[in-house]
C-alpha positions as semicolon CSV with decimal commas, in nm:
position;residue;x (nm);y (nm);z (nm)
1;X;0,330;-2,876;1,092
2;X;0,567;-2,608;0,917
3;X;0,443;-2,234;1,027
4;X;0,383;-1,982;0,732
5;X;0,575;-1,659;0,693
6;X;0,459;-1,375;0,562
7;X;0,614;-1,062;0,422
8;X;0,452;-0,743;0,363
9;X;0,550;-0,434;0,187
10;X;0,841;-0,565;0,016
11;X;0,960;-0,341;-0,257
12;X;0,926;-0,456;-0,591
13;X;1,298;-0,416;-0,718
14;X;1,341;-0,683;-0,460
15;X;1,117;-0,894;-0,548
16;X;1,236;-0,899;-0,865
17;X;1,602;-0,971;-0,749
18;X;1,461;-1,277;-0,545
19;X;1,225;-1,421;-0,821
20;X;1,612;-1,400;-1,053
21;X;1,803;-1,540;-0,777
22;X;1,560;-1,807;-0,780
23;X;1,542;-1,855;-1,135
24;X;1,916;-1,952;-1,148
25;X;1,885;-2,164;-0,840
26;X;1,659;-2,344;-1,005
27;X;1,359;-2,327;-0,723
28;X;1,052;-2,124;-0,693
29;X;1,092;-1,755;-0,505
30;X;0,914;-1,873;-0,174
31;X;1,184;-2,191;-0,207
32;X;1,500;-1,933;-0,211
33;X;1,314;-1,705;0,039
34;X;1,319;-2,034;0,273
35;X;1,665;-2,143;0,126
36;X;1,741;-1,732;0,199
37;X;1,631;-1,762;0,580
38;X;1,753;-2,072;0,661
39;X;2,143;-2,015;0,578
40;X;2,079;-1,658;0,725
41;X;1,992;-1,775;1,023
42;X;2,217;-2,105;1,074
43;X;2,520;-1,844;1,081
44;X;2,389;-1,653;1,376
45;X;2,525;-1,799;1,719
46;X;2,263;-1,792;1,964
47;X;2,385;-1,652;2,320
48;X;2,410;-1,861;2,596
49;X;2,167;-1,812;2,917
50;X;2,426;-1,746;3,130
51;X;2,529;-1,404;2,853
52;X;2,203;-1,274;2,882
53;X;2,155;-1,291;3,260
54;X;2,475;-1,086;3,274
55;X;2,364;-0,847;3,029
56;X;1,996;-0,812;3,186
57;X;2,197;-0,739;3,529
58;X;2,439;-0,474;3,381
59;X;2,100;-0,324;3,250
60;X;1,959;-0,350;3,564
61;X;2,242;-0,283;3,784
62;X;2,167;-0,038;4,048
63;X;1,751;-0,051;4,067
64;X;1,573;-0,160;4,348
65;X;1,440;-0,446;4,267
66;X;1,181;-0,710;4,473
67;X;1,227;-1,026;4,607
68;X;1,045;-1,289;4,384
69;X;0,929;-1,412;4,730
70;X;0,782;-1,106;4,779
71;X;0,638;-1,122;4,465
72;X;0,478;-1,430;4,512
73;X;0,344;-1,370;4,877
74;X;0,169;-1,067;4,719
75;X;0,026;-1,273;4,465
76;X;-0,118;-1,519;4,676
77;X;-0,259;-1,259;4,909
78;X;-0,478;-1,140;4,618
79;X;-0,632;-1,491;4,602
């Protein structure tokens, strides 16, 4: 089932601009908001797993950080 959007505090002007855009589109506003989103999105390249592991490391490079066997010893200790 499609998920709803909603959009608060949009300034009028804009809304405006969207319900003309849609007007000479020839679909409702909420269809060019959708229409809006979707090529929006489709452009943007998602990164790669492997990109943000390297990233989160260079942000955490030099931290101590725990074992996640550690982690999970600990955890099951509290049981």
């Amino acid at each position: 089932m499609p998920a709803n959007l909603h959009v608060r505090n949009v300034d009028d002007d804009l809304i405006l601009r969207l319900k003309r855009r849609a007007a000479r589109h020839g679909r409702s506003a909420e269809a060019e908001h959708r229409e809006i989103l979707r090529q929006a999105l489709s452009a943007e390249v998602e990164p790669a797993f492997e990109e943000i592991a390297a990233k989160l490391r260079q942000m955490t490079k030099g931290r101590k950080h725990t074992p996640a066997e550690d982690l999970l010893r600990e955890g099951r200790n509290e049981r």
